[in-house]
KOLVEXKOL-824137 format. One line per 4 residues: number of its first residue (from 1); their letters; for each residue x, y, z of N, C-alpha, C. Coordinates in pm, 1 decimal. Example, Ala and Ser with C-alpha at 12.3 -4.5 7.8 and 13.67 -1.06 7.14 Angstrom:
2
1> AS> 1319.0/-569.0/780.0/1230.0/-450.0/780.0/1320.0/-330.0/780.0  1285.0/-225.0/708.0/1367.0/-106.0/714.0/1290.0/3.0/787.0
END
This chain:
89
1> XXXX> -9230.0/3683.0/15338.2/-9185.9/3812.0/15388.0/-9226.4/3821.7/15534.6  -9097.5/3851.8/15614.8/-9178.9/3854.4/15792.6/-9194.8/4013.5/15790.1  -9314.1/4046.1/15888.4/-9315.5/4134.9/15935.4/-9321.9/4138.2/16077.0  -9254.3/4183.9/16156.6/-9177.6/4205.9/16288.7/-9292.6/4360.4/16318.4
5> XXXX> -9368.4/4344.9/16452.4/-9409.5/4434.2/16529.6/-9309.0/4475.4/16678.1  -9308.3/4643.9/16675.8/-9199.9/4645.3/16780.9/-9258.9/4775.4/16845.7  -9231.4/4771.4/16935.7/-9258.3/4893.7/17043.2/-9164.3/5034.1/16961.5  -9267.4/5149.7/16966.3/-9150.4/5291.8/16932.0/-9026.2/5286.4/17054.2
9> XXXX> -9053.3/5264.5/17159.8/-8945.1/5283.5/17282.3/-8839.1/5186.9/17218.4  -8887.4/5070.3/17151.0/-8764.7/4977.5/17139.8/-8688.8/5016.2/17052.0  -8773.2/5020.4/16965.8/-8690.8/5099.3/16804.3/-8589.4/5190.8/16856.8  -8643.6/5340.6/16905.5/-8576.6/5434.2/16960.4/-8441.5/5394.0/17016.1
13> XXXX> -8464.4/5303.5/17102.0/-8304.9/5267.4/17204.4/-8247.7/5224.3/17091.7  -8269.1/5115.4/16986.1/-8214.9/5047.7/16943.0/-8232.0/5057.1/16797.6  -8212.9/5174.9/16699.9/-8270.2/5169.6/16571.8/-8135.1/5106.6/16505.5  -8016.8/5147.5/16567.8/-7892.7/5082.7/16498.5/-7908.0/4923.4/16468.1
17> XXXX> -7934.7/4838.5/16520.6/-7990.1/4723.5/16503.0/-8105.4/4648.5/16468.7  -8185.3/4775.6/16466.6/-8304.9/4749.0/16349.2/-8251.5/4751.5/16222.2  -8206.2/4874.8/16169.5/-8125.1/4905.2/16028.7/-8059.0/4751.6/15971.1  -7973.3/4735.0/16080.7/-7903.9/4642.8/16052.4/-7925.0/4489.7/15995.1
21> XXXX> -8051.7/4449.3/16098.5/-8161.2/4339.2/16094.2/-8219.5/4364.7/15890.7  -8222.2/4487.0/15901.1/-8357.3/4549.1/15762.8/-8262.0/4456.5/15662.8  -8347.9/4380.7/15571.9/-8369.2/4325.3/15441.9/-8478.0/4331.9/15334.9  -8462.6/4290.1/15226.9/-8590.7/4294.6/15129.9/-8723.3/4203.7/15178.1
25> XXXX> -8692.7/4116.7/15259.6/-8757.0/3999.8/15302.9/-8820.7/4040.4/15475.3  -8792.9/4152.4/15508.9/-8818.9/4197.0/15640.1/-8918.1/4379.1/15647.6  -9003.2/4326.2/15698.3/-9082.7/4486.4/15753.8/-9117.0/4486.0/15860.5  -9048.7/4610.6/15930.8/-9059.1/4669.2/16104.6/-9203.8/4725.2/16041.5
29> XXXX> -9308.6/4721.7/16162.3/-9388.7/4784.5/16239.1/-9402.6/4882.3/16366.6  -9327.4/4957.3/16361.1/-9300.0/5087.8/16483.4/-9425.2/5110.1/16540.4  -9459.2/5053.0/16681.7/-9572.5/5109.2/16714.5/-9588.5/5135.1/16849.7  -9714.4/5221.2/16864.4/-9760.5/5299.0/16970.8/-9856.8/5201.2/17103.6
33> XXXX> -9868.0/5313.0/17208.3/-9979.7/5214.0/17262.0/-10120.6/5251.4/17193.2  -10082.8/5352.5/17105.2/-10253.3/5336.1/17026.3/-10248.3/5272.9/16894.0  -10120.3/5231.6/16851.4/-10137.6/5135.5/16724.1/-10002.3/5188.0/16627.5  -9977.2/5155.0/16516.3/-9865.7/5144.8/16404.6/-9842.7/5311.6/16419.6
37> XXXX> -9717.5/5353.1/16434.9/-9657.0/5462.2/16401.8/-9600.4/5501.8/16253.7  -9533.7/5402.1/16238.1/-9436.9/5398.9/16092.3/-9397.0/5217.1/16061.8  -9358.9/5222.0/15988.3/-9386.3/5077.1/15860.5/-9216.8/5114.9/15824.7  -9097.9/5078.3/15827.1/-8980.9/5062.8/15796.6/-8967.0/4941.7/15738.5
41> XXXX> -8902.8/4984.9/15588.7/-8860.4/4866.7/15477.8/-8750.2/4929.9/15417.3  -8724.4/4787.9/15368.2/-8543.0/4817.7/15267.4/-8639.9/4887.6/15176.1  -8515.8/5022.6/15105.6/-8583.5/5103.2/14998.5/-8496.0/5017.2/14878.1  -8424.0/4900.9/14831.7/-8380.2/4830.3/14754.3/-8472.9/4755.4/14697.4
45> XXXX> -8495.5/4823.8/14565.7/-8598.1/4742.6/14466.8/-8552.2/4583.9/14479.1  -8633.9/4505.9/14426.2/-8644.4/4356.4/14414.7/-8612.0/4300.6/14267.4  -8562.6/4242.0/14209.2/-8562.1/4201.9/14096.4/-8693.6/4125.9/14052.0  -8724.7/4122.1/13958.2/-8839.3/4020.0/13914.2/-8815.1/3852.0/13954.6
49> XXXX> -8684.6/3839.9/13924.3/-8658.3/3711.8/13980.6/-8691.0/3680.6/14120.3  -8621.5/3780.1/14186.1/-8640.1/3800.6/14363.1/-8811.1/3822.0/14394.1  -8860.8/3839.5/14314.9/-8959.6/3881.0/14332.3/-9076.1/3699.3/14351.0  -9025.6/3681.7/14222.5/-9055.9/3544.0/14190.4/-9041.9/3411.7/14308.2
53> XXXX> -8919.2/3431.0/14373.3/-8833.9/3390.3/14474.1/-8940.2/3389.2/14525.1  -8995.3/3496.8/14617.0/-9020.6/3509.2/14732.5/-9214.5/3499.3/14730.8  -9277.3/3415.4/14628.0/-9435.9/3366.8/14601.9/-9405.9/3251.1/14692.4  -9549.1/3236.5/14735.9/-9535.1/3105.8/14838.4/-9582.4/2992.5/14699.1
57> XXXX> -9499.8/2906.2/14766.3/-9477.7/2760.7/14713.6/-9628.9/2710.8/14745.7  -9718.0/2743.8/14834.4/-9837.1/2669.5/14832.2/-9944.1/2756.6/14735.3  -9869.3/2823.8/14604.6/-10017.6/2837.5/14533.7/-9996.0/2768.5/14473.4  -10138.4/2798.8/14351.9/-10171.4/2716.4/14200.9/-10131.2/2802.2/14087.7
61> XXXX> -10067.7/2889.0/14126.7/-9988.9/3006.6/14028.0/-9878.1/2912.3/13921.7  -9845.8/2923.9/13825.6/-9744.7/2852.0/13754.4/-9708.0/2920.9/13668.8  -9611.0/2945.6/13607.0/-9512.9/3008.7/13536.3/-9525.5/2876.5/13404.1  -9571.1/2909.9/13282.2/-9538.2/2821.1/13207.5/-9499.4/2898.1/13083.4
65> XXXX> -9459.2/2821.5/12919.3/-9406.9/2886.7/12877.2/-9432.0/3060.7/12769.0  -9583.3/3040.7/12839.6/-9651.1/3171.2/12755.9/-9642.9/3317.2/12837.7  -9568.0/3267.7/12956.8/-9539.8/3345.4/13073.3/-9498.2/3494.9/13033.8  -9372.8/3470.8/12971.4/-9273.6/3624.5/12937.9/-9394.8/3711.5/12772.6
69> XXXX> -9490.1/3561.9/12712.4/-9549.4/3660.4/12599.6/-9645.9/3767.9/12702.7  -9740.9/3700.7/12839.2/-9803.1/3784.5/12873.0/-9772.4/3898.9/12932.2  -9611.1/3860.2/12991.5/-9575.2/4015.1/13068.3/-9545.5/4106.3/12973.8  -9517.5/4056.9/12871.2/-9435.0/4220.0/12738.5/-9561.6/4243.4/12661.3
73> XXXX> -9702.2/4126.4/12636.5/-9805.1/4201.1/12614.0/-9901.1/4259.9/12748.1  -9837.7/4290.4/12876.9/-9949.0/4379.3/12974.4/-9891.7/4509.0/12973.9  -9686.8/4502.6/12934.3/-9625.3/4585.9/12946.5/-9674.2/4675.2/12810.1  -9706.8/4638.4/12680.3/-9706.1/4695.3/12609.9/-9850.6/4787.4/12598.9
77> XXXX> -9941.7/4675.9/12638.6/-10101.4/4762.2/12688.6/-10100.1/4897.3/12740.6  -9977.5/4852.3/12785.4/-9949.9/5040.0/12954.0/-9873.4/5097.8/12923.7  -9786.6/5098.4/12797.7/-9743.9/5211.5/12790.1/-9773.5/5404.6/12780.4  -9892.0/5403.7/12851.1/-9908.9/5519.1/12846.9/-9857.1/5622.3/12918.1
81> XXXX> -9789.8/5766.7/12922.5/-9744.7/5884.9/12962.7/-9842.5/5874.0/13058.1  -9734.0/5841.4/13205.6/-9825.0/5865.7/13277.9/-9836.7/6066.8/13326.5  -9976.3/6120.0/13352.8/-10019.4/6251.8/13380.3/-9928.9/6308.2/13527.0  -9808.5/6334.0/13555.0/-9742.6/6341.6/13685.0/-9811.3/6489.8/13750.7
85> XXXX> -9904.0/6526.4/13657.8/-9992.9/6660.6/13743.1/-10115.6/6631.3/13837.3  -10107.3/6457.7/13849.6/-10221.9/6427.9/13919.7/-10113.4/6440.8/14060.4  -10028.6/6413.9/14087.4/-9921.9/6385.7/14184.7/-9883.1/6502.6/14253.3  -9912.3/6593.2/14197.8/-9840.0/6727.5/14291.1/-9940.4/6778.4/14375.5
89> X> -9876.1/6824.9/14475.4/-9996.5/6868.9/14601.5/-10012.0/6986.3/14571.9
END
């Protein structure tokens, strides 16, 4: 995943071609002369596959075939209601 640092002045002149540049695989850094303003990313979820895609090839991570039992038993651990009254301001 690149992340691209850019001046607010640049963005500003030129956000039409930031937009344009924007992918799942790309994050702008909008920033100041005192540091990060705003963080711009595609709001297009990733697939799990895409997701998969995009692990660097230099770990020791491996996918083998007990893989899909552990994700539907972490998924099933969590099924809990989540409380959405912690969330409201």
């Amino acid at each position: 995943m690149a992340t691209i640092h850019i001046s607010q002045q640049e963005a500003e002149r030129d956000i039409s071609t930031l937009l344009a540049q924007l992918d799942t695989n790309t994050t702008f850094v909008i920033e100041n002369g005192l540091g990060p303003v705003a963080v711009l990313r595609s709001a297009r979820k990733l697939s799990m596959r895409e997701r998969i895609d995009q692990l660097s090839n230099d770990t020791e991570a491996a996918m083998d075939d007990a893989f899909a039992l552990d994700v539907e038993a972490g998924i099933a651990a969590h099924r809990d209601v989540l409380d959405v009254e912690i969330f409201k301001a």
